[in-house]
C-alpha angles and dihedrals in degrees: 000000000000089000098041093053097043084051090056095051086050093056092045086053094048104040078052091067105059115090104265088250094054141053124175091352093300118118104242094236094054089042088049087052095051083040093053092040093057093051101043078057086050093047091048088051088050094044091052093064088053107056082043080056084233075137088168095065092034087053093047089051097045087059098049090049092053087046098049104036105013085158086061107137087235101047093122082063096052088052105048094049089045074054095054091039091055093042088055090049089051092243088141096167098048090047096052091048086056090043087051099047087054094059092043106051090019107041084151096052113118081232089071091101102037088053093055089048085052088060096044089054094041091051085054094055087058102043101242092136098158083058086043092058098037088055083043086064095053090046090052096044093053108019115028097135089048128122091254097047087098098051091034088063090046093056086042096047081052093046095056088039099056078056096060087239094136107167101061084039078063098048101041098046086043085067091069118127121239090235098051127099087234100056093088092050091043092057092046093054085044086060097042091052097055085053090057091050091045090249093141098164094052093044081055093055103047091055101041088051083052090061106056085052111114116266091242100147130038099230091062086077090077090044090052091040087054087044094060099042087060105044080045092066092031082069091035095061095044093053099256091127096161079055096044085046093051089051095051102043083053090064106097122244102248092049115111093236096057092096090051089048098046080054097053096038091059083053091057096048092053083049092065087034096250099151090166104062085036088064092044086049097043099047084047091055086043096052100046107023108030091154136148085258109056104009099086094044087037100052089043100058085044085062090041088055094048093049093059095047090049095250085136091168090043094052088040094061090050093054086048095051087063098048097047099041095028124064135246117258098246079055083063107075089048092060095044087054095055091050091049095049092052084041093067087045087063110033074057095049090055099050076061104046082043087062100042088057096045092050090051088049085045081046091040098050096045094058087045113100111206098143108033129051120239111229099250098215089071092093099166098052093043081062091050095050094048089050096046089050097044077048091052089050088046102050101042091046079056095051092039084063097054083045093059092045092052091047089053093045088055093044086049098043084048091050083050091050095046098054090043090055098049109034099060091123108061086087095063089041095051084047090055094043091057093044091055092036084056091045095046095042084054095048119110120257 
């Protein structure tokens, strides 16, 4: 530490001695210019992996970049797309300090607008929607003809509907634009908050307007597979079962809802008693998805079907199956202790792994320079810096990850919790199902 302060006093001696246009022997103007001109090939590079989404090098280079030339022309830029990287790592603290630091030193950037809609966004991850929509009226007032007006509506529109508020969801989202990538969400939402308000007819419609849109973007496949699933149980429930089974047949195979959808589509069909399609559905969900989901409820309906076609053995061995692979009721309550009680490990597990997180941000933001330069003749700290910091990344994308699994392993443990509460009666059933599959198969003909 010794040697490191007397070479910086050396350096400050000596630099003092040079004439105030010249340093080493180069003119100031002509060193700030090289200076610029390295920096601008270090932000390319960075912006390369960005635009690669490799956000962690970009992030690490970003940094640098701030630590070793914080007076750079296009420092706003560097900012705002550390911002963005962070944002897309889910380092929401660290990105709205750089978003914030940009409006603050730069109020004339033309990333003035794309830093507000960061914290907008941001605002909406972690589910401040009363600060999103604040930071939505500012957006509107300054920059509505803006690139992110469209997205910024969208946020908002979500925003107002998380809060049950769906009357201004509907008006805001309303305000997307055709051309924007948020247009087919938006009109989902729309539709689902009609739903919500018991506007049927006008849920119907929204959805059904979503559908005829060109297929322009890949990700609009999940929006239009999620469109159909729920059209699909709007006709369902109002008794229209050819239209629910159009709709669901509609929902593509490698889409998450299909197993839903092969469930719901065998109801329709016992509802117009086509006992035929429902046992070519059902042995299709069974097959290929037999899981603890769908096989109780599954391999009932398939007894049920056989039943009614007078296939009594057939129906039998499905009602078997459930008694035999799925357990008693009074099993039940056992099950749903043990999951509660790993529930509780890893709802525990993850306020440490919050805090762990929150303490390497803390770490990352306070290596980072944005306010003072660096002297740039310190060579060796500057390369200490560059490596804590590329650690730090490193270590909370890491953690992040764990985060994400944990939070995986407690959705999936609920879901399990959940099944296991409400379907305690499928072995009774099943019982029962035997018991009238035995007495039908020994009546007379």
């Amino acid at each position: 530490m010794a040697a490191l302060l007397c070479l910086v006093l050396a350096g400050v001696k000596l630099w003092a001695q040079e004439p105030e246009s010249k340093q080493n022997g180069v003119p100031e103007q002509l060193q700030d210019r090289n200076m610029d001109r390295a920096a601008l090939r270090l932000y390319q590079n960075a912006l390369k992996y960005y635009d690669e989404k490799a956000h962690w090098k970009a992030a690490r280079e970003f940094i640098v970049l701030l630590d070793y030339y914080p007076s750079f022309s296009q420092a706003d830029g560097v900012l705002y797309h550390l911002g963005e990287s962070m944002y897309q790592m889910t380092m929401y603290k660290s990105a709205a300090k750089m978003f914030r630091f940009l409006l603050t030193k730069y109020p004339q950037s033309k990333y003035v607008a794309g830093s507000l809609y960061g914290l907008q966004r941001i605002s909406y991850q972690t589910e401040n929607h009363p600060e999103g929509l604040k930071i939505f009226s500012g957006i509107v007032a300054k920059f509505g003809d803006d690139d992110v007006i469209d997205g910024a509506r969208y946020y908002a529109g979500m925003s107002h509907f998380n809060q049950r508020d769906y009357d201004n969801a509907i008006a805001t989202l309303g305000k997307v634009r055709a051309r924007s990538e948020y247009f087919d969400h938006s009109l989902y939402t729309i539709g689902l908050a009609h739903l919500k308000k018991k506007t049927v007819n006008k849920a119907v419609a929204a959805l059904r307007k979503l559908l005829t849109q060109p297929l322009i973007r890949p990700e609009q496949r999940d929006v239009i597979n999620n469109t159909h699933l729920t059209l699909g149980y709007i006709y369902y429930e109002l008794g229209y079962y050819p239209e629910a089974s159009a709709h669901f047949r509609r929902i593509n195979p490698e889409h998450e809802a299909f197993p839903h959808a092969l469930l719901a589509s065998s109801w329709a069909a016992i509802k117009q008693n086509d006992y035929q399609t429902a046992v070519i559905t059902l042995n299709e969900l069974i097959r290929n998805h037999d899981e603890a989901e769908f096989g109780e409820e599954g391999h009932f309906l398939l007894g049920q079907c056989y039943l009614q076609m007078g296939f009594y053995d057939f129906a039998f061995k499905e009602y078997a199956l459930i008694s035999q692979r799925y357990p008693e009721a009074n099993n039940i309550a056992e099950r749903v202790v043990e999951v509660q009680m790993g529930l509780r490990q890893q709802e525990q597990e993850m306020e440490k792994l919050k805090v762990q997180l929150l303490v390497l941000e803390s770490k990352l933001l306070t290596t980072i320079n944005l306010d003072k330069a660096v002297p740039k003749y310190i060579k060796e700290e500057h390369e200490r810096l560059a490596h804590q910091q590329e650690q730090l990344i490193a270590t909370i994308v890491a953690e992040r990850k764990s985060f994400e699994e944990a939070s995986q392993i407690i959705e999936l443990m609920q879901q399990e919790m959940e099944r296991k509460e409400s379907r305690k009666h499928w072995h009774a059933y099943a019982e029962y199902g035997k018991a009238r599959a035995l007495f039908l198969k020994g009546m007379p003909k």
